[in-house]
Structures are given as structure tokens and as C-alpha cells.
N, C-alpha and C positions, 0 to 999 in steps of 0.2 A: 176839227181838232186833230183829224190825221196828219194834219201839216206842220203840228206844234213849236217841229224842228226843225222843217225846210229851209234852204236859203239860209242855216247861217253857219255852212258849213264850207271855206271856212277863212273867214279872215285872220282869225289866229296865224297862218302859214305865212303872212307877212309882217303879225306882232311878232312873235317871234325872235325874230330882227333884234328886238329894241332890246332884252335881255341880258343879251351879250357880257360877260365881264373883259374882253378883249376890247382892246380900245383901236379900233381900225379906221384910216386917216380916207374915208370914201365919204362922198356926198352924198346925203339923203335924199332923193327924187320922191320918195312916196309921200303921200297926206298920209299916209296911218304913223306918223311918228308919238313918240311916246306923252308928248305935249296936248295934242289932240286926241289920241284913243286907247286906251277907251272913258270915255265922258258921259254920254248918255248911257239912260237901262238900255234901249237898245244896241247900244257897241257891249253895252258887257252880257249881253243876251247873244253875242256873236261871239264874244270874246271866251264863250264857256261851251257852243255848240260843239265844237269837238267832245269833249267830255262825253256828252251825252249822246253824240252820234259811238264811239268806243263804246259807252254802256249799251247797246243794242244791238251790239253787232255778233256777240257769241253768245249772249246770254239763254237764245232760244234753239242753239245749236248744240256744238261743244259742249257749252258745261248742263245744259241740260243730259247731254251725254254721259258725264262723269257723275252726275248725280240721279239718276233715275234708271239708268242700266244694270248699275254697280246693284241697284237694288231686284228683289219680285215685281216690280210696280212696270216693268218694260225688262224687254229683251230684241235685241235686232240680229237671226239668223242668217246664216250660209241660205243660199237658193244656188244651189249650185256652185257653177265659181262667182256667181256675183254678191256683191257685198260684204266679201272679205277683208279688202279693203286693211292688207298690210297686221292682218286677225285684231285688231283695234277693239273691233265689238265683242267679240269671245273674249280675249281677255278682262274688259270691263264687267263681264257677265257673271263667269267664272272665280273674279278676283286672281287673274294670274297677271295681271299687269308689269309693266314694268318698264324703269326709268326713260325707254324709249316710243311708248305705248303714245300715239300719234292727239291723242283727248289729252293725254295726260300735259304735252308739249301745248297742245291747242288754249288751254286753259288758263297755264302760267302765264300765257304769253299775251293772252287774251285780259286778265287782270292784269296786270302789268301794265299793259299800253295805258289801262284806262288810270291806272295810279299816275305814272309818269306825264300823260295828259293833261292830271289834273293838278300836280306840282307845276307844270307851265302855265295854266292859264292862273293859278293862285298867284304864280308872281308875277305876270303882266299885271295883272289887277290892282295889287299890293304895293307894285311901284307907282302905277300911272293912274289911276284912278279915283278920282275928289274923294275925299273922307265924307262920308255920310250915312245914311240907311241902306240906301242902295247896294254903296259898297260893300260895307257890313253882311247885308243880308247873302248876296253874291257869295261874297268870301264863304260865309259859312253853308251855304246849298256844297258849293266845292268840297269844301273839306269833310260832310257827310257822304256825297258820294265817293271819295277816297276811303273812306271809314268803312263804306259798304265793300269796299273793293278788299281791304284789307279783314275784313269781316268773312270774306269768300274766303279769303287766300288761305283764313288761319282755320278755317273751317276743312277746306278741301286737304292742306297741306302743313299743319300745325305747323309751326314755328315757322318764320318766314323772316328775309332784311325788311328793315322801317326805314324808307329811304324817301324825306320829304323834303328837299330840298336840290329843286331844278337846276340842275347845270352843275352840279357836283358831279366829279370823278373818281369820287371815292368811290372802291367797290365796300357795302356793307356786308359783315355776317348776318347770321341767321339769327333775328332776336328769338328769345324763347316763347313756346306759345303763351304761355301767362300772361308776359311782356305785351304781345302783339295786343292780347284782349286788354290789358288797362289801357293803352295808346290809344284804341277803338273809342271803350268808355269816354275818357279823358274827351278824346276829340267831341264826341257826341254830347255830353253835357257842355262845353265850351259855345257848341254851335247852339245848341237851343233856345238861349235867349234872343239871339238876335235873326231865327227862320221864324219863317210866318205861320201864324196859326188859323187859316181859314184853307176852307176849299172850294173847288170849281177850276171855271176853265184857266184862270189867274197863275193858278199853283200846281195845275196838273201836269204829271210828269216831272215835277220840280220836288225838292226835299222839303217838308215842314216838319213844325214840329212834331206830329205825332209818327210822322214818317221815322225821325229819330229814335222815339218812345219807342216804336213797334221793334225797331235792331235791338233795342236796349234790354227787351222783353225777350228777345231771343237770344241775345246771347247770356242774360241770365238765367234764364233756363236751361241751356246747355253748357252753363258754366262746371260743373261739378265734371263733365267731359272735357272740358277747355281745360279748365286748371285745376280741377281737383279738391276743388270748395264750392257746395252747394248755396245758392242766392237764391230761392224761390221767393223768400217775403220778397226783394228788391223786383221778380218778374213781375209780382202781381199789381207794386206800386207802379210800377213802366206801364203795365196794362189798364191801370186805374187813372192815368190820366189822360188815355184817350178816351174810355168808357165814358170819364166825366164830362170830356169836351160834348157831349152829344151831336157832333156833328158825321157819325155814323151808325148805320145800322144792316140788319145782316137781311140780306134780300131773300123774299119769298119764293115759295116753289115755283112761282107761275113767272121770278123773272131771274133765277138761279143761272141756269143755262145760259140766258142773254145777255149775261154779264163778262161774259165771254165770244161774245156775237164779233164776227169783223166791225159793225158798226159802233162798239161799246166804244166806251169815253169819260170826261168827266161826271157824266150826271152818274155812275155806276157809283151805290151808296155805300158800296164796302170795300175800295178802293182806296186804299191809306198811298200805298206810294204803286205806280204802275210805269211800266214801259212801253209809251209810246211804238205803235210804231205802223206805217205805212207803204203799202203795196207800190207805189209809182217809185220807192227810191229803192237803189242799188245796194247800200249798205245795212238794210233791214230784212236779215235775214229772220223772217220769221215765217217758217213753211213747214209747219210740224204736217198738214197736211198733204206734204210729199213724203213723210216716211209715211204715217198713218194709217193714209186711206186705202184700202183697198183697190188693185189698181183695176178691177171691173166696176166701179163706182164714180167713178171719174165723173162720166157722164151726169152721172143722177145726181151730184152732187155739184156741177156747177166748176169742177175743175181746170183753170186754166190748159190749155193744148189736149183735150180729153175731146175727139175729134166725132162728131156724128157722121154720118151718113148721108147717100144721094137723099133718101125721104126714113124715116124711121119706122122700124118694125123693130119691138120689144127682145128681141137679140140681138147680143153682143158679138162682136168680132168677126161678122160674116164677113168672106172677102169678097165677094161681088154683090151686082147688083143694088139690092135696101141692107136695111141692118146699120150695124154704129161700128165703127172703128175708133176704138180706145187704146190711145198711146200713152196717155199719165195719168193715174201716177205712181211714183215706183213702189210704194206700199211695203216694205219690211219691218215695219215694225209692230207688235202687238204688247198685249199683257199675258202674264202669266197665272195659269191656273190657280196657283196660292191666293196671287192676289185679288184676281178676278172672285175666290170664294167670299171677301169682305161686302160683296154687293150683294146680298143676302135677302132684303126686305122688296118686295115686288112692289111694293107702294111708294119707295124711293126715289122723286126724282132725277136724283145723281147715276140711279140705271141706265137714263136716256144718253149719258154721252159715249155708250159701250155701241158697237156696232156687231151683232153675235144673231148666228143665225140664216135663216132662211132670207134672203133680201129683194127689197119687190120697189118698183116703180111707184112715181108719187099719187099716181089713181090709182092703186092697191094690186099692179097687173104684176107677176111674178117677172125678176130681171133672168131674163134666160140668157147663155155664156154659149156661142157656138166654136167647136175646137173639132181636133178629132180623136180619138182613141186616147193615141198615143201622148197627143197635146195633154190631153188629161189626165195620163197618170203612164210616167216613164217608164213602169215598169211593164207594160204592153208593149208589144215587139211585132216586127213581121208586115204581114198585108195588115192583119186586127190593126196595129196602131194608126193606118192610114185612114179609117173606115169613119165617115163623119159621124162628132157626137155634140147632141145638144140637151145641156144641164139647167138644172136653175142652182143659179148662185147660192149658196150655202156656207158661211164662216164657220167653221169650226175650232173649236177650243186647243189651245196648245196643251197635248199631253206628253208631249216629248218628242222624240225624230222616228220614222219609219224604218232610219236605216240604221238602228242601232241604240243601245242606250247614253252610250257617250259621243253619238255625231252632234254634232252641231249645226248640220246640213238639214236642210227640210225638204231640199230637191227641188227638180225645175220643172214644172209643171203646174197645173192649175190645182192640182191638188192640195201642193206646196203654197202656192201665193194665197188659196183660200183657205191657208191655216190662221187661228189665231184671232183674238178676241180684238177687236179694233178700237180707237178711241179717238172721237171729234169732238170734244169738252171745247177747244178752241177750232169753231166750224169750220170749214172750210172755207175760202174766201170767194164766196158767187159775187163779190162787186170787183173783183181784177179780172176780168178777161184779157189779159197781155203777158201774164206772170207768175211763177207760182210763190215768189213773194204774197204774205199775207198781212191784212191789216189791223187783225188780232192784237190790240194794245193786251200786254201781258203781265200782269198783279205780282208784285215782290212781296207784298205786304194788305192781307186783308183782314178787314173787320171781327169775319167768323176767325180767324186764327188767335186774333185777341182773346175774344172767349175762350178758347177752347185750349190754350197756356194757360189762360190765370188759373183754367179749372184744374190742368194737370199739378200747377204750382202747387196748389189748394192738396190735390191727391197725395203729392209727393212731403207734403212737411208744412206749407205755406200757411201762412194766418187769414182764415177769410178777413173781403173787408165789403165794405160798398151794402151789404145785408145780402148779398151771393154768398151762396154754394157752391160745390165743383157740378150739381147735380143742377141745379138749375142754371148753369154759366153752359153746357152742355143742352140742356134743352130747348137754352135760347137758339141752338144751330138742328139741334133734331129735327122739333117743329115744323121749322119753317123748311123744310128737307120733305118729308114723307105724312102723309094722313096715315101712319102704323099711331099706336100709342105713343107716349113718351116715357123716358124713360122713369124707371121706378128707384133706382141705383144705378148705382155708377163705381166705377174699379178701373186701371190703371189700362186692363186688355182692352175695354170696351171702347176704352177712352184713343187707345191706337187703334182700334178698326175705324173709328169714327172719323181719326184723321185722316187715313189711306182714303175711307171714301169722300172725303170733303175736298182733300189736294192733290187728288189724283193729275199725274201731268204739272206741275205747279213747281216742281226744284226743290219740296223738302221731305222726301220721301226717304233720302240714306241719311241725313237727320235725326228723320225720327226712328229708322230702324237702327241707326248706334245708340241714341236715348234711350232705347226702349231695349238693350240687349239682343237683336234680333237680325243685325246685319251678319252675323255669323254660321245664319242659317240652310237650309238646304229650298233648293227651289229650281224650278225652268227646267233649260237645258242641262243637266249634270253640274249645276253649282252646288258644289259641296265643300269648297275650300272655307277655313273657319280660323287661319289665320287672324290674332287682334291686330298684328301691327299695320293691317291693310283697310282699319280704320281712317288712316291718313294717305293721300297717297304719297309715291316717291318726286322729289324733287327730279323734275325734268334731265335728260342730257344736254339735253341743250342751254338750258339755265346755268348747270354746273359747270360747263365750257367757257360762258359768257365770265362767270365770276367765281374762280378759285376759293375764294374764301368758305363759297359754301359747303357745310359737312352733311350730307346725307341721311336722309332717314333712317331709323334702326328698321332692320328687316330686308332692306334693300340695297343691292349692290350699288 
């Protein structure tokens, strides 16, 4: 199933063509004329791969950037001069961003594409394609993934243009956020009836109907932040139809982690809607194990270009002779102390995908780092810093910079790279030895999330229904988490530590810190901006270049 989307990437660039409102006096030489394609499910399985190659392509990048940095949940430090990177990550960190902030550009541009993609293959389809099920069903996978795309936009960037309609010149204003989210709704109950309601390998990676339900569930619950009017009873009915469908349920301790395995796929039972995606292609970027992993680890972890040695001997980076020579991978990024405190219960599962500590080879032998002096901590000088030294690997916890309480440097050294609490929830990918593409198919939408909304629904005003509780809708994800007890009560804080530890890495993290009132808080490196209107960010420069009409966020120049 890593192949889900190979190959049909992309005949579009010749449908295309057939569009046109210009009427140009040229002869058609191609078979893909609008007569013949697209006809079969396979041409319209072609005719939408674009879509869906754009939906994979920044989701595990970029906006994973603009959404998990912004928060406690990550931070990507100064190591010197590397990783500065134009201060893109300080400012995401900090909340000093600003309309030219390189994530910020990356994101709009990144939705966008996939909006604008998917208004082109709706009206190839829409003009050329028999009336039937097929089509129907087609047309409306499209116009969900649009919905999700605009679902980002108004999330990331509240108010936004609603611009559905391919090969228009009009440039559109900014609808207002409320606007965007009925347009969302609207599309989404539209599409429902005619996406399919089953799962497997058929529908994986494809929109269904509970894939729908599950947006529907989220955006009523963060409706009262969207526009200003709380919907919980409507979250819990969105969450009660996929409850009822029983065709999910929330995976146990013992296959949690491997639900995120490179190998994961359709059989994964809490999987509502996932992104595909595949180590052999170009456009799937998904390599969170090159910010992640520690770059003394490489090795032990099976990292593409992470280079061994003439014959092995259990240290690192010797330059002659035995020993391992590790070049990848670049490793800047950790969690933060705050958030790292949510990890609390030693019986927890969800511990295991932290990487903290003393670190040892897989026959339990200690991973020894050879440098020298100076390699190890810059601030040794002289002959001392020439003088060989050999450590055993050690992570330590990010408590702040060494050089300061407001640097955002951690310094160039191994003391520096072996800062910082690590996180391989999405493993590293030990089956690409060519790439550090990964094939880590990556969940928008899971089972335990359902739970665990209905139950806040439930906390915040919501009507139970189904004979659940907020307390036992919560249990149902505890349990199957840790052999601690479960819970006895349940309250609104417990119920946000629950979800940091349940979707940690996962894209809803500044989410649920603006639901929760919390995005405003102190954390990491010297974030302490508490700024509200930096709940949204600024419209791009380069957006607003593109299209005059748009008027700017308050807050932002």
C-alpha cells in the first residue's frame, strides 16, 4: 500500500488542456481528449493524483512547522550558525513572526496549491466524466479534500479568499472566518452522502464518510474559537456517527507505537483518514527523522547515509582505523521541558517514543561518542581542547541555553547536539536504505481523537449520549495506554495533558493550546510573547503581492 499513489502522477498535465475557455484553432494530436478521459475509475484515479500528491507534500514539513513549533510540544534551536535558516524557527518559537517568516509563506502556498489542484481536477471531471457513482463519489473525495485544505487555511490563518472555481481571474477578498467555516460545513455535509462508508485497502488514503465526520467533529469543537458560537452537542453527534459505524477501535499498548511503524497501512484500526506516503518517491516528504533523531544515533537506528565503519567497535566517530563514522542525521529538533513534564506515568506506553537519557546499542552495550576535548564542549580552549575524549551518549533535557537566558543558541558541540529530549513516535525508516525520505504513512484523523472530543464536548456543556461519559470516553484511550489505574475523574486539565500525550507530533498541538487558553504561555527557549492576535497567523507577503485585494490581519503589519 506504500504505492497507493504511484504512477498516477500525472496525467492531469495533459487534461488540463481540455478546460480551456479560449477557443484556439490547433489540432488535437493527444488520446487524452475530453471525449475519452476521463471514463474509467482508473482515469479518474489519475485524474485526482495530483491532489493528493500536493496533500503530501508539506503536510509533514512546513505546516507541521507552523503548528508544533509555534507550540511547548517542539522547538528547533541555533547550533551555532546552523539552523538559522533566515530566524524562521525563532520566530515560530518565540511567536515573533512575521508576514515574511519563510513557514508562514511555505504554508499558504502549500494550501493553496492543493486548493487550486483540486478546483482543476473537479472540473475535468465535472465536464468529462459519465454521470454515475463513480463520478459522484470522485467529485465528492475532491471537494473534502478542498474542505480540509480550507479547514487548515482558516484554522492557520482565519479568514481567508473562497475561490472554487478553476480558471477564474477574478482575484477574491478575504471571506470572513465564520464564512470560511460554514462553506467547510456546507461542503462536507454535501459530500457525505455520496463518499463511501467502509474501510481498508479500497478507501485508504481516500476521504469517507467518517473521514468527513471526524473534520466536522473538529471544527465543532473549535467552533466557539472559529466564530464565536459554541456547538459541542453537534461535536458529539459528528463523533457518534463514527462511534456507531463500529468499524474502529483504539489500538492497544502492545500495537500503539506500530501504528506509526514505516510499515503501518490500512490494517492500522484507528486510522479514519491517513497520508499515504512512501520512501522511493520524490515528492513525499516525510522525514521527521532527520530533524529528530539524534545525529549519534543514526547508526543504531537504521538511518539512511548514517555510515559504519572498516569493521565495528561500539564507538562513534573514530577517525581511523575500526569504529563507525556517522554523517546523518542532522537532529535539531527536541521537546520541551514543559511539555516533556505531561509524560509523567512510568507505565505509559506513550513514554517509549521519547528518546532521553543514557543511550546503548541494541545488545544493551553503552553507545560510546569519540571527539575530543574541545569537540565536546567549546568552551575548552588551548592544547586541553585537542586532547582525545571518549563519552557515552547521554540526551539531556532542554533547560534553556548555556550561553545566556535569552540565546537561542545551544552551541556547536556535542554537548549542544546531545541536548534535548528526542521523539521517534513515527520510527525511523530502517526499510529505505537510499533516502531519508520516510514511509511513515501519517494519520489526520484518529479513532482515540474521536473519544477523546466527544469527552471534552461532554466536559465543556455537551449532552452525553451513546450511555458514555466524558470519564469513561477517556478511559476508553487511558487503558489501552498504560497498566497505571484509570481514571477515577476527569476535569478539563487532565483531559489536555491526555491529549499532548496521546498526539504528540501529530499537527494538533497549537489547537489545542488556543482551545485550552494556553497558547499564550511561557515555555522553551525564552517564549514569553502572549500576544492573542498571534493566534492566527499574518497573511503572507507574498500572498498579499499576488492579490491586492487582500486586507491583512489585525496585529500585523
Amino acid at each position: 500500500m506504500k504505492k497507493i499513489f504511484n504512477g498516477i502522477a500525472s496525467l492531469l498535465t495533459t487534461a488540463v488542456l481540455f478546460s480551456s475557455c479560449q477557443k484556439v484553432e490547433v489540432e488535437v494530436t493527444s488520446e487524452l481528449t475530453p471525449e475519452v478521459f476521463p471514463k474509467t475509475a482508473a482515469q479518474l484515479t489519475a485524474a485526482t493524483g495530483p491532489v493528493y500528491i500536493n496533500l503530501r507534500s508539506d503536510y509533514s514539513v512546513a505546516y507541521w512547522f507552523l503548528q508544533s513549533l509555534s507550540t511547548d510540544e517542539a522547538v528547533l534551536p541555533f547550533f551555532g550558525s546552523d539552523w538559522v535558516d533566515g530566524n524562521r524557527y525563532l520566530e515560530t518559537h518565540r511567536h515573533t513572526w512575521t508576514k515574511d517568516n519563510g513557514s508562514v509563506s511555505a504554508v499558504w502556498s502549500y494550501l493553496s496549491n492543493i486548493i487550486g489542484t483540486s478546483n482543476q481536477a473537479l472540473s475535468i471531471i465535472d465536464q468529462s466524466a459519465p454521470a454515475g457513482n463513480d463520478k459522484s463519489t470522485t467529485l465528492s473525495e475532491l471537494r473534502t479534500i478542498r474542505a480540509l485544505s480550507y479547514f487548515m487555511m482558516m484554522d492557520l490563518y482565519g479568514g481567508v479568499p473562497l475561490d472554487t472555481v478553476y480558471g477564474s481571474k477574478e482575484l477574491k477578498a478575504k471571506a470572513p472566518r465564520a464564512e470560511v467555516f460554514s462553506f467547510v460545513e456546507k461542503e462536507l455535509k454535501n459530500a457525505i452522502p455520496y463518499l463511501k462508508g467502509i474501510t481498508g485497502a479500497s478507501t485508504y488514503g481516500k476521504p469517507t464518510k467518517y473521514m468527513a465526520y471526524a473534520m466536522l467533529a473538529k471544527m465543532y469543537l473549535n467552533s466557539e474559537v472559529y466564530t464565536g458560537t459554541a456547538r459541542y452537542n453537534e461535536c458529539i453527534a459528528a463523533c457518534d456517527q463514527i462511534i456507531s459505524s463500529g468499524l474502529y477501535a483504539v489500538e492497544p499498548a502492545s500495537s500503539y507505537l506500530q501504528q506509526f511503524y514505516p510499515t503501518n497501512g490500512p490494517s492500522q484500526k484507528e486510522f479514519i483518514f491517513a497520508i499515504p506516503y512512501d520512501a522511493s518517491t520524490s515528492n513525499g516528504y516525510m522525514l521527521h527523522a532527520r530533524y529528530d533523531l539524534n545525529r549519534n544515533l543514526g547508526i543504531r537506528y537504521s538511518y539512511s547515509g548514517s555510515t559504519p565503519g572498516t569493521y565495528t567497535n561500539p564507538v562513534m566517530n573514530l577517525n581511523t582505523g575500526n569504529g563507525l563514522l556517522n554523517a546523518r542525521p542532522s537532529g535539531p529538533r527536541m521537546t520541551t521541558a514543559e511539555f516533556y513534564a505531561n509524560f509523567n506515568d512510568p507505565n505509559d506506553v506513550r513514554n517509549k517514543q521519547w528518546l532521553s537519557g543514557l543511550q546503548y546499542w541494541q545488545d544493551g552495550s553503552p553507545i560510546m561518542v569519540s571527539t575530543t576535548k574541545g569537540g565536546y564542549d567549546q568552551t575548552v580552549t588551548g592544547d586541553e581542547a585537542k586532547k582525545s575524549y571518549v563519552y557515552h551518549l547521554n540526551l539531556t533535557p532542554l533547560t534553556g541555553s548555556r550561553f545566556g537566558a535569552n540565546s537561542y543558541d545551544l552551541g556547536k558541540d556535542e554537548i549542544a547536539w546531545n541536548t534535548g529530549v528526542r521523539n521517534i513516535k513515527f520510527y525511523p525508516d530502517y526499510t529505505n536504505t537510499v533516502g531519508r525520505n520516510q514511509s511513515n504513512d501519517v494519520p489526520v484523523f484518529r479513532y482515540s481523537d474521536i473519544l477523546l472530543m466527544k469527552a471534552e464536548a461532554i466536559l465543556r456543556g455537551g449532552t452525553p449520549t451513546l450511555g458514555a461519559t466524558a470519564l469513561s470516553l477517556v478511559n476508553q484511550v487511558k487503558t489501552n495506554r498504560t497498566t497505571s489505574g484509570a481514571y477515577t475523574s476527569i476535569n478539563l486539565e487532565e483531559l489536555y495533558k491526555e491529549r499532548s500525550r496521546e498526539f504528540a507530533w501529530e499537527n494538533w498541538h497549537r489547537n489545542d493550546m488556543i482551545r485550552f487558553g494556553k497558547f499564550e504561555g511561557t515555555w522553551g527557549l525564552a517564549k514569553t510573547n502572549s500576544d492573542l492576535y498571534r493566534r492566527i497567523y499574518p497573511i503572507p507577503t507574498t500572498a498579499m503581492a499576488t492579490n491586492p485585494n487582500l486586507v491583512q490581519n489585525p496585529g500585523y503589519n
